[in-house]
C-alpha positions in Angstrom: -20.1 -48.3 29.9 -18.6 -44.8 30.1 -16.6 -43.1 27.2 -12.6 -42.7 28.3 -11.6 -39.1 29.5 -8.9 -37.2 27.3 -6.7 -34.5 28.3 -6.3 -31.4 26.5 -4.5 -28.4 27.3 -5.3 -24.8 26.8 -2.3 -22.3 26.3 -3.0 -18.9 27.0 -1.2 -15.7 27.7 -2.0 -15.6 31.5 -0.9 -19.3 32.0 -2.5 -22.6 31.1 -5.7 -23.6 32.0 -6.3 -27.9 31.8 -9.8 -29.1 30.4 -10.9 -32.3 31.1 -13.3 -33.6 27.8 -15.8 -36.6 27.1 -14.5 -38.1 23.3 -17.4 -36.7 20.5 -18.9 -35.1 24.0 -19.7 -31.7 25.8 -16.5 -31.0 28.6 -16.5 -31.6 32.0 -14.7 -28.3 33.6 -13.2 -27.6 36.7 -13.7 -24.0 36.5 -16.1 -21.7 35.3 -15.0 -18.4 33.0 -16.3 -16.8 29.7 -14.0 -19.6 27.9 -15.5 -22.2 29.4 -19.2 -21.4 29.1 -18.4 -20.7 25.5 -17.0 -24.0 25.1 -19.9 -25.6 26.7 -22.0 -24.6 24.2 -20.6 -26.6 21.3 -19.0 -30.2 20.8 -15.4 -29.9 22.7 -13.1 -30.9 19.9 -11.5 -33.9 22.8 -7.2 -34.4 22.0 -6.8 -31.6 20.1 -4.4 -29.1 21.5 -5.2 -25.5 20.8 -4.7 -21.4 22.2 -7.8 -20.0 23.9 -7.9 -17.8 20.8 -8.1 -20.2 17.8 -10.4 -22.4 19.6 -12.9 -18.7 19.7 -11.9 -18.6 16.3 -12.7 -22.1 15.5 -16.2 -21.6 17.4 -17.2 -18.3 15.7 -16.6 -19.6 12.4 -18.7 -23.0 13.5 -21.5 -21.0 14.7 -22.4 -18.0 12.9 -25.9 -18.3 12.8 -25.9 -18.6 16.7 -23.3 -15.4 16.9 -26.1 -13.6 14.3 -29.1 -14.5 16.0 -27.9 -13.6 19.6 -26.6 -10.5 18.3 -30.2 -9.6 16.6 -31.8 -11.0 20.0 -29.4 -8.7 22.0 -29.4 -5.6 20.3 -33.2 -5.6 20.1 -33.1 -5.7 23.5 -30.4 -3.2 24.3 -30.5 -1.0 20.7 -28.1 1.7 22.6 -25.4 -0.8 22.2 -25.5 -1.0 18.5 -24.5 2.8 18.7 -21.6 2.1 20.6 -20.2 -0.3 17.6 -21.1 1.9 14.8 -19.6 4.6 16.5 -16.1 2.7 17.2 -16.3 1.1 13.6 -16.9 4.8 12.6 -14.0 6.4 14.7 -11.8 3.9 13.3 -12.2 3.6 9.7 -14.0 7.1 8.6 -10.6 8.7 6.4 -12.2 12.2 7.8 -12.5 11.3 11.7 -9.0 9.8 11.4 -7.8 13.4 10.3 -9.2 15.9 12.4 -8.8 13.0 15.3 -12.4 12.7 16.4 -12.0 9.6 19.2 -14.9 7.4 20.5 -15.5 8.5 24.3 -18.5 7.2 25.3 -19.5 4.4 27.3 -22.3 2.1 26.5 -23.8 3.1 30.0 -23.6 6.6 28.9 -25.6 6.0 25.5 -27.9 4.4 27.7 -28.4 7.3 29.6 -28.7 9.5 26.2 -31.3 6.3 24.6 -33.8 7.5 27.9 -32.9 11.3 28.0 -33.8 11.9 24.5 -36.5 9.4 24.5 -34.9 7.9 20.9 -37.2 4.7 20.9 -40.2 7.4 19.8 -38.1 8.7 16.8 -39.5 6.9 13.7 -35.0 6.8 12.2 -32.6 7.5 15.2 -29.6 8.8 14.8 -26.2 9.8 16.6 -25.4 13.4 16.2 -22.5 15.4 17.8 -23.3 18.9 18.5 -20.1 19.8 17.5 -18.4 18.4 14.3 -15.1 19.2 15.5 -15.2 17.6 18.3 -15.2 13.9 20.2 -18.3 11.4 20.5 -18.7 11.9 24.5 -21.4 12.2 26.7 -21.9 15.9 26.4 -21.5 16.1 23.3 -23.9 13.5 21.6 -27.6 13.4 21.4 -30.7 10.9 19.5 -32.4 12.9 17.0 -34.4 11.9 13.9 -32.1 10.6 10.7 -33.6 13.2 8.7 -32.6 15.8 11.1 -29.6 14.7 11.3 -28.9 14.8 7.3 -30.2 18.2 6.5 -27.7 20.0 9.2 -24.8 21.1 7.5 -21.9 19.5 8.1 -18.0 20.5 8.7 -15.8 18.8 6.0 -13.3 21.0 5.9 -10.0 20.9 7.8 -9.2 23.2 10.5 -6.7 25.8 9.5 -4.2 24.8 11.7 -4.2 20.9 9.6 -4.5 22.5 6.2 -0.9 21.7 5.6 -0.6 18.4 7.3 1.1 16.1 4.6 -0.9 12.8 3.3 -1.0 10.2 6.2 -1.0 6.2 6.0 -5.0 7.1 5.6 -5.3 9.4 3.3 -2.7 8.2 0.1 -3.1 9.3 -3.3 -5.6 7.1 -5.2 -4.7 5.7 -9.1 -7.7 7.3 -10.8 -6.5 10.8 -8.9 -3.0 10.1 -10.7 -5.2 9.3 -13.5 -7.0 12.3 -13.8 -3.5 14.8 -13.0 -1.8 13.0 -16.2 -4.4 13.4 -18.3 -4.5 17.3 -18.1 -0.9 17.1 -17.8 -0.8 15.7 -21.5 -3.7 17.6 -22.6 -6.4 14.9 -23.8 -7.7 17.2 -25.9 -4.8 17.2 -28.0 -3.8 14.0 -27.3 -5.6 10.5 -27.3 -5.4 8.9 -23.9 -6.9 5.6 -22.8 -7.0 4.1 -19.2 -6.2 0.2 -19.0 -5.6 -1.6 -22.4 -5.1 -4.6 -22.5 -6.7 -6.2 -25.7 -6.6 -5.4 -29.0 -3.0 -4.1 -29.8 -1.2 -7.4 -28.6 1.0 -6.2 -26.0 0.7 -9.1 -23.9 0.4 -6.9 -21.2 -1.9 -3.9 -19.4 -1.1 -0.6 -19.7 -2.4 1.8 -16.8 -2.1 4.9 -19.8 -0.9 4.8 -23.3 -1.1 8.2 -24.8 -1.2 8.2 -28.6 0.3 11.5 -29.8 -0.5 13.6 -33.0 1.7 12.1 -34.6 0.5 9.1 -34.2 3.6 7.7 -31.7 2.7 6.1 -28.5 3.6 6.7 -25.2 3.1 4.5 -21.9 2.0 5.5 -18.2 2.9 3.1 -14.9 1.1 4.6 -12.6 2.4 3.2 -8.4 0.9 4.3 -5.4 2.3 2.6 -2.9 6.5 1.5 -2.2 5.3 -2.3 -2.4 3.8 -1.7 -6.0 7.3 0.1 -6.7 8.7 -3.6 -5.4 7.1 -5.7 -7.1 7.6 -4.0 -10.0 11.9 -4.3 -9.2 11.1 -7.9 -9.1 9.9 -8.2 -12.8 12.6 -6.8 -14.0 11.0 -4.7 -16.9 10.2 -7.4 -19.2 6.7 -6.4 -19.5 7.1 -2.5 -20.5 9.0 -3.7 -24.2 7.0 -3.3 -26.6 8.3 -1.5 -30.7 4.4 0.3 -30.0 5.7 2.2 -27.3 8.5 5.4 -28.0 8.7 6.9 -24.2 7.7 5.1 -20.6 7.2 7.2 -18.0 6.3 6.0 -14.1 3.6 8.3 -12.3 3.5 8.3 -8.5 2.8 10.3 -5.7 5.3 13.2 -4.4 5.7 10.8 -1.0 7.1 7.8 -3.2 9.7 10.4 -5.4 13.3 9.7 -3.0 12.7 5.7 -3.8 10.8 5.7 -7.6 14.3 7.0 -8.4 16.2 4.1 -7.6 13.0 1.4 -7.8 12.1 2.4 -12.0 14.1 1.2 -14.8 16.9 3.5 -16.5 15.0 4.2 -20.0 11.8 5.4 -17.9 10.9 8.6 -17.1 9.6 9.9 -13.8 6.3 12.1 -13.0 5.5 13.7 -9.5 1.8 14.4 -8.9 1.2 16.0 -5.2 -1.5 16.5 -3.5 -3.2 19.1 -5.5 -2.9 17.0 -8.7 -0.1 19.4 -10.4 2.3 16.8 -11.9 6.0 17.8 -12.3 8.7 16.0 -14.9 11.6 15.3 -12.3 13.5 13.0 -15.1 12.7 12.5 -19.1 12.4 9.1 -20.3 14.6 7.6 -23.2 13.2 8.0 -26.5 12.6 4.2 -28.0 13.8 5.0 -31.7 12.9 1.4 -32.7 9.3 2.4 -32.0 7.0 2.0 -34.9 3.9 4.9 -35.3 0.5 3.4 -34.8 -1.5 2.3 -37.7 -4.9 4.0 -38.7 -6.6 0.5 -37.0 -4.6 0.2 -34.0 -5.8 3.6 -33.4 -9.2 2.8 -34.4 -9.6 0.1 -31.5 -8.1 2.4 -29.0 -11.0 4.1 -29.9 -13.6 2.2 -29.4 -11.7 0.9 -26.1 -12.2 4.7 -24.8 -16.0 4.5 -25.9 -16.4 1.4 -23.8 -15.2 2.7 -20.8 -17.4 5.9 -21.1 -20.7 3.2 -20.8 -19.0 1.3 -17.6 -18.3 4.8 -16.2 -21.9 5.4 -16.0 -23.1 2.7 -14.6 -21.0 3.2 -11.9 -22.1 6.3 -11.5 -25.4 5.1 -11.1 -24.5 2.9 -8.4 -22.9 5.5 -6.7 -26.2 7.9 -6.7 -28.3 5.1 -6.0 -25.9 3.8 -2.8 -26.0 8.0 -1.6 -30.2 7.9 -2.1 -30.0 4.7 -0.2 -28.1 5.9 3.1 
């Protein structure tokens, strides 16, 4: 007895392609192309109608210990092309590549070529290195040398003159704790008590990025927005959460690329700080004194506190982490 045949068809962007399936059965195809050997491998999922692309997608995520061990099995076979993806992974996501515009040039053929020249499979570590930091990974300009090598030879991080002055891109925006660290000098924490994120203790319902606590005991409340969708979301509730008879002044920190829209995006009573890319932070509009607003007591102060001497102990571990993630590399 044989199983009925079931139709499915296979959208793609150069046409549509018709697959003819066994039900709960490997496919019978009339042509032969990467999709179809890839569906061959795996029980075709028979009536289903589906792109070329979700059905990869549907496979992949099926068979990831197939994808891992062919990839193990491939690259130990061909270790010059597991150079080529670290060095497009690395082009495309390194923040400092993406500014001075260092672009991945070379082939896999031509990292072959460089695997043999420079004999790598001798080196105990081996490493990519470009002979010149300024410049692209190509053919000429990339050799195998020993990780260690590679490490010790000092390395250009520093812009070229001619990019000193380039303004912050989409990959390179202002980070909260560098806002963090610009307010606090701003305000003097010497002078002043300043605590990052509280949440618990005080009964504001609600996290504060800052809160400042003055000398005279009066505190004050930082927003801190780096990006325009923060700034939006914000809009959207409407300021209920920054009300609180703790807090006499609100001020919103962002970056100086945000300033033309925080003006329109932050509440009326909230004043607005600029920090730019060298951390200097600039008043452009004072915030509306709360006069309702009630001085701390000696135990609210007290818990902030020991809310500052907790963070102190989770800074260092990740500290730690830090050091021993660099030792590691």
């Amino acid at each position: 007895m044989t199983l009925p045949l079931i139709k499915s068809r296979m959208g793609t962007a150069k046409g549509e392609r018709t697959f003819y399936a066994v039900k709960n059965g490997t496919p019978r195809i009339e042509e032969t192309n990467l999709f179809s050997l890839a569906i061959q491998r795996v029980p075709f999922l028979s009536g289903v109608e589906m792109t070329e692309r979700k059905y990869l997608k549907h496979w992949k995520r099926k068979n990831k210990d197939k994808i891992r061990t062919y990839r193990h099995r491939y690259f130990k076979k061909n270790p010059w092309a597991k150079w080529k993806c670290l060095i497009a992974s690395r082009c495309a996501c390194h923040p400092l590549l993406l500014r001075l515009g260092i672009k991945n040039k070379i082939t896999t053929q031509e990292l072959k070529q460089l695997w043999f020249r420079d004999k790598a499979w001798l080196l105990k570590r081996p490493s990519i290195d470009r002979k010149d930091s300024q410049k692209s990974y190509t053919f000429a300009n990339c050799r195998f040398i020993e990780f260690l090598e590679n490490t010790s030879r000092p390395k250009i991080f520093a812009l070229p003159k001619e990019h000193k002055k380039l303004e912050r891109n989409k990959h390179m925006k202002m980070r909260s704790n560098e806002i963090e660290i610009a307010i606090a000098r701003h305000f003097n924490s010497r002078m002043n008590l300043i605590v990052p994120n509280v949440f618990w203790g005080l009964g504001f319902g609600y996290e504060l990025d800052l809160m400042i606590v003055t000398q005279s005991h009066y505190g004050w409340e930082v927003e801190i927005k780096v990006s325009l969708s923060d700034l939006k979301n914000e809009k959207k509730k409407k300021f209920y959460a920054h009300c609180s008879n703790k807090i006499r002044r609100l001020y919103f920190a962002v970056p100086d690329y945000l300033q033309e829209k925080a003006i329109s995006l932050i509440p009326e009573k909230a004043g607005l700080l600029i920090v730019d890319k060298d951390l200097k932070v600039t008043a452009i509009k004072p915030p509306k004194i709360n006069k309702s607003a009630q001085k701390l007591s000696q135990e609210d102060i007290n818990k902030l506190y020991e809310l500052a001497a907790m963070r102190i102990w989770s800074l260092k571990e990740k500290l730690i982490r830090n050091e021993a993630n660099e030792r590691g590399r």
